[in-house]
N, C-alpha and C positions, 0 to 999 in steps of 0.2 A: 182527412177530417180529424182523427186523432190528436194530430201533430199539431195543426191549426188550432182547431179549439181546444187544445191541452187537455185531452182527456183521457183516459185509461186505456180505453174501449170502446172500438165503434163496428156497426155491425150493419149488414143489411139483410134483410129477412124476406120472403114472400109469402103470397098467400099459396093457401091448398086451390083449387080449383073451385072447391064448394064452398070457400069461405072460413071454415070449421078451424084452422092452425095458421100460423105462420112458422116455417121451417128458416134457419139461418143459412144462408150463402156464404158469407165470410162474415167471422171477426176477427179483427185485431186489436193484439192485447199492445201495447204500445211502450211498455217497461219491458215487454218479453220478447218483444220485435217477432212475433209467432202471431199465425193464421191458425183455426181454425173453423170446423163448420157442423152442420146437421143438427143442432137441439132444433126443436122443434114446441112449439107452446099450444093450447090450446083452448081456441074463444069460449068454449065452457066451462074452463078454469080459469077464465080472467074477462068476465064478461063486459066488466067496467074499464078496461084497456081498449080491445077492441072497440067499444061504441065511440069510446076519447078519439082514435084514431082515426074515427070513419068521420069525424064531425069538425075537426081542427086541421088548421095547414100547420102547426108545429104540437109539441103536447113538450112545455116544459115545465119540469117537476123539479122546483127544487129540494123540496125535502118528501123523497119517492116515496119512503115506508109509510111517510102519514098522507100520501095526496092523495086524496080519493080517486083519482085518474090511474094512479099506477099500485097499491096500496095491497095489491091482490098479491103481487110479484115478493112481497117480504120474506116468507120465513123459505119459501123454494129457491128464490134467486138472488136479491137485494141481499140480505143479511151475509146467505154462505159467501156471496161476491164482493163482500163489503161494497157495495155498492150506494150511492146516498144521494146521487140526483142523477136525472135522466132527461134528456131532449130529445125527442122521437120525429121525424117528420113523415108524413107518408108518402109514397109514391102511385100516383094515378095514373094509368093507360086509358085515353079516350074516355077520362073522367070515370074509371071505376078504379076504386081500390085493388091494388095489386102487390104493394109489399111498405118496407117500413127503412127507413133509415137511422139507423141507433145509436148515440152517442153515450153514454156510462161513464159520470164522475165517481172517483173514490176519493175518499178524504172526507175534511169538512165541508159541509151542503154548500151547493154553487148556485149562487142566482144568475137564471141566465141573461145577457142582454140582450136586447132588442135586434144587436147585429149579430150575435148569436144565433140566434131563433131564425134569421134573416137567412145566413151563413145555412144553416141545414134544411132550411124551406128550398133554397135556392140549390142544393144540392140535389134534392128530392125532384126539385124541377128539371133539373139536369140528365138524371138518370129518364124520366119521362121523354123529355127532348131524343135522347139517345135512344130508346126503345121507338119510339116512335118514328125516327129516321129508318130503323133498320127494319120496321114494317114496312116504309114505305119504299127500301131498296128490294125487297123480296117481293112486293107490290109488283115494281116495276119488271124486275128478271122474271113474273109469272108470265104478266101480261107482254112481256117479248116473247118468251118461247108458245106463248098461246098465236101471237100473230106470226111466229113462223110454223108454225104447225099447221094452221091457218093456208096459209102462202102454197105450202108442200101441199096441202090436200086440192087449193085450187089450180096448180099445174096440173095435177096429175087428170083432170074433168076435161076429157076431150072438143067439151061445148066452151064457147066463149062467152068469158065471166067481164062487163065493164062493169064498173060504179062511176058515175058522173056529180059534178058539183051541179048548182042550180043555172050556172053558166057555161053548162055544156063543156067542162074541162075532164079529161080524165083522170083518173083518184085512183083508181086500182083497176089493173087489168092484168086476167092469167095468160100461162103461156101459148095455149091457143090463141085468144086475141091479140097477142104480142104478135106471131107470126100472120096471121091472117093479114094485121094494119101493117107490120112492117115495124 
């Protein structure tokens, strides 16, 4: 993302469980070709940040010290960072807030464009896609070990277990029933 949209610094951040911070996972610094991680911010010290976030599919700032969306961030982070414009996207799990995707220009203030703001919406949706795939693989290897555990406890019931369709087809049958029919 750095590389792409030419920018200093890009970062992806999540939320605390309760809402209250967002902690950084990675940044990169892209002049320094270095990672890394753990600042941590938080929504009672940048109240007007987080509601930007919770309310917009992109938050771009071009001139961050004066945008009232990010404005809070100046004299702590923006300034020491030279920092001077921002494009935030968020990331949603099953439509809740869950973390943040950070882009940070240095230099003169960058207006961002439309495929810009497109470019980091669309990342943001990426990372979603991806969280959301690997719910639904860990989804899936519960509910196998759930049906063979399932399986195991109905071999082990001496009495004979069928399940039938509405047309009298057999659907599941334990190892009793197996030996009994054959």
């Amino acid at each position: 993302a750095a590389h792409t949209l030419e920018v200093e610094r890009a970062s992806i951040w999540v939320f605390s469980d309760d809402g209250s911070a967002i902690k950084c996972l990675d940044l990169y610094e892209r002049s320094r070709d270095r990672h890394s991680d753990g600042l941590e911010l938080k929504a009672a010290e940048f109240p007007s940040y987080f509601r930007a976030v919770e309310d917009n599919r992109t938050l771009a700032a071009e001139q961050a010290k004066t945008d009232p969306r990010t404005t809070e961030f100046d004299a702590a982070y923006l300034t020491p960072l030279g920092i001077t414009s921002m494009l935030d996207a968020p990331v949603r799990r099953g439509g809740k807030l869950i973390g943040i995707i950070c882009h940070e220009h240095i230099g003169p203030p960058r207006a961002w464009s439309l495929e810009d703001q497109a470019f980091a919406g669309s990342l943001a949706d990426f990372v979603s896609m991806t969280l959301q795939a690997a719910d639904r693989t860990e989804a899936l290897r519960v509910l196998r070990a759930n049906e063979r555990q399932l399986r195991h406890i109905m071999d082990l019931v001496p009495h004979m277990i069928l399940a039938k369709d509405s047309q009298g087809r057999i659907l599941l049958a334990n190892r009793a029933a197996a030996q009994a029919f054959g």
